[in-house]
N, C-alpha and C positions, 0 to 999 in steps of 0.2 A: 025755877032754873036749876038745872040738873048740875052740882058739886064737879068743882073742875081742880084740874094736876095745873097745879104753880110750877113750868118749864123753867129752867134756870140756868141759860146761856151768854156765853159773851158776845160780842156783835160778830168776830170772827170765826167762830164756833164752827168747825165742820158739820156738826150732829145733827141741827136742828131739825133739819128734813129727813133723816130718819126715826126721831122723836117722833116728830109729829104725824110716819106716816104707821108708827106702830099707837098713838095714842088714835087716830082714825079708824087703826082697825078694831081698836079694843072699846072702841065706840066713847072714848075719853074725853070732853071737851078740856082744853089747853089755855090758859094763860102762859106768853110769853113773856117772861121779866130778866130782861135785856141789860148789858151797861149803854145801851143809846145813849149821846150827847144828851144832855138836857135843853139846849138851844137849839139841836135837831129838831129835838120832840115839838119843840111850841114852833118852829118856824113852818114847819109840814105838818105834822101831827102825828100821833100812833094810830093805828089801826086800834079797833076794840077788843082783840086781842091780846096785843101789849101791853105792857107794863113799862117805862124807863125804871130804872134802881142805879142806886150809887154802889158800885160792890167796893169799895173803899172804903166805906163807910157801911157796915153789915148792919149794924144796930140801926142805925137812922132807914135803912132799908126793909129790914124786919119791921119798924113801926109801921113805912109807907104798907106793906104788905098788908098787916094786920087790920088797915084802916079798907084796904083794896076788897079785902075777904068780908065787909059789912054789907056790900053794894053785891058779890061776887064771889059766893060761897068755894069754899077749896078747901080741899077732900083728901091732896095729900102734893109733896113738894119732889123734886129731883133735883140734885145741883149735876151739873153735867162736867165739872172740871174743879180741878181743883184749887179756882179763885170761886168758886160759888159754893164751895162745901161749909164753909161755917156761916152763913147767909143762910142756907139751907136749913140745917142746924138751928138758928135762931126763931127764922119764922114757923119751923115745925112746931119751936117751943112755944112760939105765940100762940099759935092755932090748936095747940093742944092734941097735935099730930104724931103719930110713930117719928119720933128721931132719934139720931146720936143725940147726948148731950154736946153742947155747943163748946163747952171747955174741952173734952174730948176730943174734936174734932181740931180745936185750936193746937193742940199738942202734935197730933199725927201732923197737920201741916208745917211744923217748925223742924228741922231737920235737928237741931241741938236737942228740945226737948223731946221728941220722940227718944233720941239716942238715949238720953238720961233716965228717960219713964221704964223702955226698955232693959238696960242695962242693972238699974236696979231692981228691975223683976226677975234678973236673972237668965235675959233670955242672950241669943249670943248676938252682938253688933260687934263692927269694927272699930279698932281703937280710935279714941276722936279725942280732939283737945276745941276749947273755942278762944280763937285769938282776936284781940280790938283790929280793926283797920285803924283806928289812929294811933298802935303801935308802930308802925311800919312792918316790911317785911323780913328783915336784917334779924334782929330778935329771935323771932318766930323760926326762921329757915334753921337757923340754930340750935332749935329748941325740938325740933323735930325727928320723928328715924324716917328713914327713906326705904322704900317707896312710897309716896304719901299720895293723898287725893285732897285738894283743895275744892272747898264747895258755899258758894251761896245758902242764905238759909230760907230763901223763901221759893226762889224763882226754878219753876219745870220744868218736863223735858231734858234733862240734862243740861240747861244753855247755864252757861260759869264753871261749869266742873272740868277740873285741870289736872290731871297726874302730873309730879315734879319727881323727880329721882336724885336731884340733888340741889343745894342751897340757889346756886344761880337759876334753873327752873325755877325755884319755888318763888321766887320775888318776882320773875318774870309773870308767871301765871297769878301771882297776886296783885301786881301793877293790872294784868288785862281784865282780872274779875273787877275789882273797883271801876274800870270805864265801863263795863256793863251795866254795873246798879246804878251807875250815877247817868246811865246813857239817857237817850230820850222814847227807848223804847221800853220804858220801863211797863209791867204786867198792872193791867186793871184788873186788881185784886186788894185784899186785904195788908197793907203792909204795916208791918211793925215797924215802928221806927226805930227801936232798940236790935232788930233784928239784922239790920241794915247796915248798921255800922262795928257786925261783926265776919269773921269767917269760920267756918268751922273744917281744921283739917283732920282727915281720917288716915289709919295705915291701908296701905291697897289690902287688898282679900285679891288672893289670886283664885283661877277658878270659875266655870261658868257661868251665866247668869240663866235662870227662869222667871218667870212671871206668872205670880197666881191670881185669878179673876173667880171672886168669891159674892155671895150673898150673904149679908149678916139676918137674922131671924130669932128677937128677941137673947142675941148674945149668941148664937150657936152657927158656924160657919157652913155652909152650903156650899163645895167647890165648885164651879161650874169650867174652869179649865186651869191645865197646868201648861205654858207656853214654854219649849224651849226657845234660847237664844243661839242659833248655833255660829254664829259672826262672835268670833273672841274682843271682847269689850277689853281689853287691857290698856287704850288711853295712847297717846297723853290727853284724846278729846275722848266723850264717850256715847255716841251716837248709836243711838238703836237703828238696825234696819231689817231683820229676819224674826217673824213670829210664827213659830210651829207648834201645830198639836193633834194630835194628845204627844203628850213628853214621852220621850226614848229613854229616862235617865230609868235605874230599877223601882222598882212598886215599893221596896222598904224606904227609898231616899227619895222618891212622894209623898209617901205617910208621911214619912218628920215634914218633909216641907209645908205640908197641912196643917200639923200638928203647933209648928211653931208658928204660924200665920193665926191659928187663933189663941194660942197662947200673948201671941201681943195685940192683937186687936181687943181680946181683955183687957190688958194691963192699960192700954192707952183708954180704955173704957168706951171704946166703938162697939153700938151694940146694932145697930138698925140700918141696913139700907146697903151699896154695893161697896166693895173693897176693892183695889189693886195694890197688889203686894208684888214685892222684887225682892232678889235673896241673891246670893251668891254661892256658889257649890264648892267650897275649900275642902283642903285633902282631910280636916280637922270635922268636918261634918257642915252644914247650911249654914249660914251670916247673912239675920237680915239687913236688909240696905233702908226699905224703902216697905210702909204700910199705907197708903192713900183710902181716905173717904171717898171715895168716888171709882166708877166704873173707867177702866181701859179707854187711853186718849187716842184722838183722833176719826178714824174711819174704823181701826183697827179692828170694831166692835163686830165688822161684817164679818167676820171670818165666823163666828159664833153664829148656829143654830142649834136649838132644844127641842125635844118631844114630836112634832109634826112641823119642822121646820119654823118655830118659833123663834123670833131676834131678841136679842138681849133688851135692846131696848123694851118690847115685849113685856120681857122679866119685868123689869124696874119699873116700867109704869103701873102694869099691875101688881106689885108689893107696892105703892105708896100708893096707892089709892084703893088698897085693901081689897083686891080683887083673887078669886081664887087663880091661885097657878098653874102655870104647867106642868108635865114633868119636865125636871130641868136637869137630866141625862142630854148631855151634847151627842149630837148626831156620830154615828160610828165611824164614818171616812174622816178621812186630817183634811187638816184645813192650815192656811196660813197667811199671813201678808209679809209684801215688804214693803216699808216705809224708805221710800225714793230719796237717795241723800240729795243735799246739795252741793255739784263736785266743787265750787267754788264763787267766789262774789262777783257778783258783774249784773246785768240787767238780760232777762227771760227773753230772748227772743223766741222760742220755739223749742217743742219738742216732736221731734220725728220718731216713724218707728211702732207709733201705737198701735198700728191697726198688727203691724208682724207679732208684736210684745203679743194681744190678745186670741194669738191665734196657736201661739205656744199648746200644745196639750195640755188640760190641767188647769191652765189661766183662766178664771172667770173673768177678770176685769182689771183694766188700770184706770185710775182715775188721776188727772194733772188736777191739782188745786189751788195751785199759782197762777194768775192771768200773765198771759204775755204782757209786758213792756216793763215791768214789774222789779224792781231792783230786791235780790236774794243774797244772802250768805250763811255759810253752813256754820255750824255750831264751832266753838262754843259761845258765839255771838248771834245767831241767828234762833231765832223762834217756830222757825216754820220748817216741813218738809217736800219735796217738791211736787208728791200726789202720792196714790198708793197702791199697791198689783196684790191682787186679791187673786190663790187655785185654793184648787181642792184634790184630792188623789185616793188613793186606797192605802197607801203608806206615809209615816210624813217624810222617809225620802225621797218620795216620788216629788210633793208639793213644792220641799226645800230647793230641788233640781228646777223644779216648772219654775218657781218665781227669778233663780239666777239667769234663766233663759232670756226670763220676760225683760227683765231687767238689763242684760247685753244689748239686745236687740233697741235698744231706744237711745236717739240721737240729743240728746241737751246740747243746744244751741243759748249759751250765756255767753255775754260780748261783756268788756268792761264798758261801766259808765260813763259817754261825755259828761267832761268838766262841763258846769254851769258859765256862762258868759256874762 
């Protein structure tokens, strides 16, 4: 039985079908290790494909894996988000697999300790203090300079993160992050429960944001793109929706943004496997924000081709399962998505427009990945996006135009929810 990639998705997972149609091509056979119910699993059954895992529970997980790889040899692991990256992590260690160290990995996912690992290595973050929630917020608003950013320390995507500008905001946006954590859509992932009953506020960094998507390679950073943001993130909510590239910003304020992305992916001691890193461009010079184990969320990952039209996915199955590479030079035309907000809460009836949206010049694709009838709300309470518009161009002002086009052009049809009777 030919050594298979331990996939490592959540049951929601955009990716998985891109995974698996680049581990097809790479001739890869695939375990899939799922959060599925456990009462799903015995009432229908898994495919033999599958795997169920507790991702709550990483270690009890990494055992089940290790006992799975006696029966069903595996060759090498991928976590695809960033609740399967220290899961990931653990069973590489079991397997005796190219990994992060697992504590590593546990620091870059804690927004406090990252700060702290960071800061003390001298690299530049924003100022951050970490406050109890069972202070209140009265205390804290006091104790703070303004403009600040209020943030969860576990939960992605941006969903909890609140700029306040002054003491009344700030209690406000600390009343609505505590209804999140305690909500019932809380994230199948690894939670801390020390981590949960804090917040961590930062001073804003004014300034714009990029996104670097890197490969790590026994410690040594690989960039594979440098994404502008050109939609101003300045808050009070902070919703990504414009990813562009290659970057407009100059070649020397790339080099540093390189340079500092692996100076802390060091320091955090991430050595093996994909990076996404977020920074912010202050008049002061780069502040990172954000270093993640894990590769670029969502669909996002299309915009990305290497060498002969190779997908990322691509990359990453072949580094963990020790396959030779490509060249991993990204294709010369820009590329870009946008990630479809949510303009507001109510239930999906429809969206119009698609066929106009994909006919845009430039527009390869949009994709809705909300089923109609489907009750949605946009951040900082919501977890989801509402699909994603995928051009390409010869400039990336060309791309950045083609997606606002594509984007006009489509009808969101949200209705509020009948009350229940």
């Amino acid at each position: 039985m030919d050594p298979a990639l331990l996939l490592l998705v959540p049951t929601r997972s955009y990716r998985t079908e891109d995974f698996l149609a680049a581990a097809r091509k790479l001739g890869v056979p695939v375990v899939v290790g799922s959060d599925l119910c456990h009462s799903v699993e015995e009432r229908f059954g898994a495919r033999p494909d599958e795997v169920s895992l507790d991702f709550r529970r990483p270690g009890r997980a990494a055992e089940r894996v290790a006992a799975l790889a006696v029966e069903r040899p595996i060759a090498g692991v991928v976590p695809t988000d960033e609740g399967t990256a220290i899961l990931a992590a653990l069973a590489a260690e079991r397997l005796g697999l190219r990994h992060n160290p697992p504590e590593a990995t546990r620091r870059a996912g804690n927004k406090h300790l990252q700060r702290e690992t960071l800061r003390a290595a001298g690299l530049p973050v924003p100022p951050f203090a970490l406050h109890p929630l069972a202070g209140g917020p009265e205390r804290a608003a006091a104790a703070v300079a303004y403009p600040c950013v209020l943030k969860p320390l576990v939960l992605s995507a941006s969903r909890g993160v609140i700029r306040a500008d002054d003491p009344a905001a700030f209690v406000a946006a600390w009343r609505r992050i505590e209804k999140i954590l305690h909500g019932a859509r809380a994230e199948r992932r690894p939670q801390d429960a020390e981590a949960a009953r804090f917040l961590l506020v930062e001073g804003f960094v004014p300034g714009a944001e990029v996104a670097l998507e890197g490969l790590l390679r026994g410690g040594r950073l690989e960039v594979l793109a440098l994404f502008d943001k050109p939609d101003p993130l300045d808050g009070p909510f902070f919703e990504e929706t414009l990813y562009v590239t290659p970057s407009r910003h100059p070649a020397p304020l790339q080099a540093e943004v390189a340079r500092l992305v692996e100076a802390s992916a060091r320091a955090l001691g991430l050595s093996e496997g994909p990076l996404h890193a977020e920074l912010r461009l202050s008049p002061a010079g780069p502040v990172v924000l954000e270093v993640a184990a894990r590769s670029i969320g969502g669909l996002c990952a299309r915009t990305l081709r290497f060498g002969a039209g190779v997908s990322l996915e691509e990359v990453l199955v072949a580094h963990a399962m020790g396959l030779p590479l490509p060249a991993l030079d990204r294709e010369r035309r820009a590329a870009g998505v946008m990630m479809l907000p949510i303009p507001h809460r109510g239930v999906l009836r429809g969206v119009g427009g698609i066929e106009e949206a994909r006919a845009v010049p430039g527009v390869e694709d949009v994709v809705i990945t909300i089923p109609e009838g489907r009750e949605v709300e946009p951040l900082p309470e919501g977890d989801a996006y509402l699909g994603f518009a995928f051009a390409r161009g010869e400039r990336p002002e060309e791309v950045e135009a083609a997606l606002r086009a594509a984007h006009a052009r489509l009808r969101i049809d949200i209705r509020e929810a009948l009350p229940l009777v």
